[in-house]
C-alpha angles and dihedrals in degrees: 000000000000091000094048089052095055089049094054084046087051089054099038094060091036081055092050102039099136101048088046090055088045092061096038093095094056093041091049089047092041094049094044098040099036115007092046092045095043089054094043089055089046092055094041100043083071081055140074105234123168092174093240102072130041111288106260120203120254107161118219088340091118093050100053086044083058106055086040093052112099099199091051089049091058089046086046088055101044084042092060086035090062098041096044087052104035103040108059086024093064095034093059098037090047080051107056094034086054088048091053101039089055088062094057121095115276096259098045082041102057084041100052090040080061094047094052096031081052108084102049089066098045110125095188090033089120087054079071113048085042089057089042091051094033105159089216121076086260097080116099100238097048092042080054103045097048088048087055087045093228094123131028103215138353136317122220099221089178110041107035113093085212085066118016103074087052094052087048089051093055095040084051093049092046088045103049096046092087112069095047094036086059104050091040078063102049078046094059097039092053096058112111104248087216086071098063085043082049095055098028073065082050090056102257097150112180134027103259080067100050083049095063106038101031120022102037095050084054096053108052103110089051086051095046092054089045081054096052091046091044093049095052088039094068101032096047097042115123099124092073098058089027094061096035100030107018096252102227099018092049115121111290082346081278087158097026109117130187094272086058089051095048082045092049086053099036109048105007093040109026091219097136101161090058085042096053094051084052097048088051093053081054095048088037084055092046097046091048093049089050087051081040092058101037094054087048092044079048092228 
């Protein structure tokens, strides 16, 4: 049975030459840049490597220091806190904007995609957020605030644990909603417009209804790929708190997350044997949520 396998595989591939040659270079890319690199983090993260001296086997010594370890379990909970906001925050969110803006007429269409795609491709878009929460009276929400007398003096955004994480949590919404607003829109814009005549026949009779039963059903793969963004967007954001808080030199780490922590070991510390355990209980928490989604989008 095995060897008949590997024959069919043989002619299979013999049959499809030319698309297999099509998709070599990604698969070469994708193993050398991801698979490779996956594999290599996984292996070291059971070593003590400093990156200086040959790596040494310690088992899942690196594992028990880190569940044991107070400052990665703070970055483990503002991590979840992010994700568990921000994810189905920003889906749904992407979701419904894309579903009204494809309503609108063609030209205000095209403009306000820009406007929301926007964000996710600012380069200076931090530059921003740190002149809005300026801990000086400068800022403009402080200027505005003293000029409206609600506050005295003013307030360290960035800095005070009472505030930061919650700041983080409204630059990463704004930030995430781009790459899954985009492709909900291509979704909307590639169902067949036959189909809502068909089922106006059918007796759908309002939009929220089209919605359900027709567009919805048409756009699961598109959805599917806005879940998987979304997923690896909230478990992976660090730049966000790194570049506005400091990540993991922010006060008593209130905005570091897990990404900040593998970034302290990794390229402050050069402890790449603990970075890279930490790095697989990220990928492990980001492969589980995906199973986790899918299951729950029933695909």
């Amino acid at each position: 049975m095995k060897i008949k396998n590997e024959h069919s595989l043989v002619r299979r591939i013999a049959k499809n030459g030319v698309s297999y040659a099509m998709l070599a270079p990604f698969m070469i890319c994708f193993i050398i840049f991801t698979v490779l690199p996956v594999l290599a983090a996984i292996g070291l993260s059971f070593t003590d490597f400093n990156m200086l001296e040959t790596p040494s086997f310690i088992g899942i010594d690196n594992f028990v220091r880190l569940f044991q370890d107070d400052i990665f379990l703070i970055g483990f909970k503002n991590t979840m806190i992010l994700a568990f906001l921000c994810g189905p925050l920003s889906y749904l969110f992407s979701f419904f904007m894309a579903w009204v803006i494809n309503e609108m007429p063609k030209g205000l269409r095209v403009f306000m995609t820009i406007v929301f795609y926007a964000p996710s491709v600012s380069a200076n878009v931090y530059f921003i957020w740190t002149y809005l929460f300026s801990g000086d009276s400068y800022g403009i929400v402080n200027s505005t605030l003293l000029q409206l007398g609600i506050i005295r003096e003013p307030v360290l955004w960035l800095t005070d644990p009472s505030f930061n994480l919650t700041i983080v949590i409204v630059v990463q919404l704004w930030l995430s909603l781009g790459v899954s607003f985009l492709s909900f829109i291509a979704g909307f814009q590639g169902v067949d417009a036959s189909q809502y005549e068909a089922g106006a026949i059918d007796g759908i009779k309002n939009r929220f209804q089209e919605l359900w039963y027709i567009t919805i059903p048409n756009m699961k793969s598109m959805m599917l790929f806005g879940a998987v963004m979304q997923i690896a967007n909230s478990f992976s954001c660090g730049a966000v708190s790194q570049d506005l808080t400091g990540g993991y030199q922010s006060v008593n780490y209130s905005t570091m997350t897990i990404l900040n922590y593998i970034t302290d070991y990794g390229s402050v510390r050069y402890e790449m044997g603990y970075a890279c355990c930490i790095g697989v209980v990220l990928f492990a928490l980001i492969v589980l949520s995906k199973k986790l989604i899918f299951k729950l989008l029933k695909w």
